[in-house]
N, C-alpha and C positions, 0 to 999 in steps of 0.2 A: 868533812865539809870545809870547803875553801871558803877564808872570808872575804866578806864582801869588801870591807872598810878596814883600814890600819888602825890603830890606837896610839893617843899621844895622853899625857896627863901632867897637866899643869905641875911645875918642880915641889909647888907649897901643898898642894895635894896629894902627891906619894908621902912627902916627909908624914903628912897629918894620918894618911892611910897604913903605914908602917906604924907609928906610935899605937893606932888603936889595934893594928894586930899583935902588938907586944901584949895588950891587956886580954885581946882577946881573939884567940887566932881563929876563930870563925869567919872572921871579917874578911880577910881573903876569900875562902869560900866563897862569897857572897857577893865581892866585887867579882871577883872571876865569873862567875854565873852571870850576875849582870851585864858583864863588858861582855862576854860572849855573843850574848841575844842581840847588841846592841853592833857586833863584829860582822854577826852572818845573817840575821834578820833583814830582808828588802823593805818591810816595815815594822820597822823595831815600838818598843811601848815607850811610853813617856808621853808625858804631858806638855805644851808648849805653856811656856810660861809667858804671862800676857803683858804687851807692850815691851818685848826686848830687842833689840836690835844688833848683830843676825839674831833669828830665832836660838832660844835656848831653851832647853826640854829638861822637863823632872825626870827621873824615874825611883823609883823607893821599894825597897824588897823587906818584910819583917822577919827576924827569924829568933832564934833560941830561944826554947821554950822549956820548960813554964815558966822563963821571965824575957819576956819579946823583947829585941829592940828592933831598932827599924836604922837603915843604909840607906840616906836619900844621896843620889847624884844630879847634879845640874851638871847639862852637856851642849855641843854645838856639835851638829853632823853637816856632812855634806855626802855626794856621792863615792869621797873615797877614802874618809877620816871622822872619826868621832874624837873632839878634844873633849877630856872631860876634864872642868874646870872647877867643880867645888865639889865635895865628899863630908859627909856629916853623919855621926851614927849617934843616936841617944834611945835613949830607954823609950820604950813606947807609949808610955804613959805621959812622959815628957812631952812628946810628941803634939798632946792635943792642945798643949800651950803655947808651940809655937808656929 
């Protein structure tokens, strides 16, 4: 399947995305899955995040189990690029604190 959108990722973003797949190389996985749906989807998931200007979208994937954590990405698409601009993984439990 040809995608739809190129992909660009913020410079502070890869560096922070590498550091956490050194601890924990699932992480890739996970961003690859994401970016993908987000690559070749016509209406990809995510949530617009309210009052931002362009719009900017969540989207968040949980995995490793039996001790979840969760991959939120904030992104800005358009018709032939999704920058993704912020990358955050914490334990899922973390999660509900912030």
């Amino acid at each position: 399947m040809t995608p739809l959108r190129k992909l660009r990722v913020a410079p502070a973003t890869k560096e922070y995305l590498k550091e956490e797949e050194e601890r924990d190389p699932l992480v890739r996985k996970v961003f690859d899955g994401l970016t993908w749906r987000l690559l070749h989807e016509q209406n990809p998931p995510g949530y617009p995040l309210p009052e931002s200007h362009p719009t900017r979208y969540l989207i968040k994937k949980a995995y490793r189990f039996p001790v979840p954590r969760l991959l939120r990405l904030v992104y800005q698409m358009n018709e032939t690029e999704v920058f993704i601009e912020l990358a955050q993984v914490v334990d899922f439990n973390e999660q509900e604190n912030s």
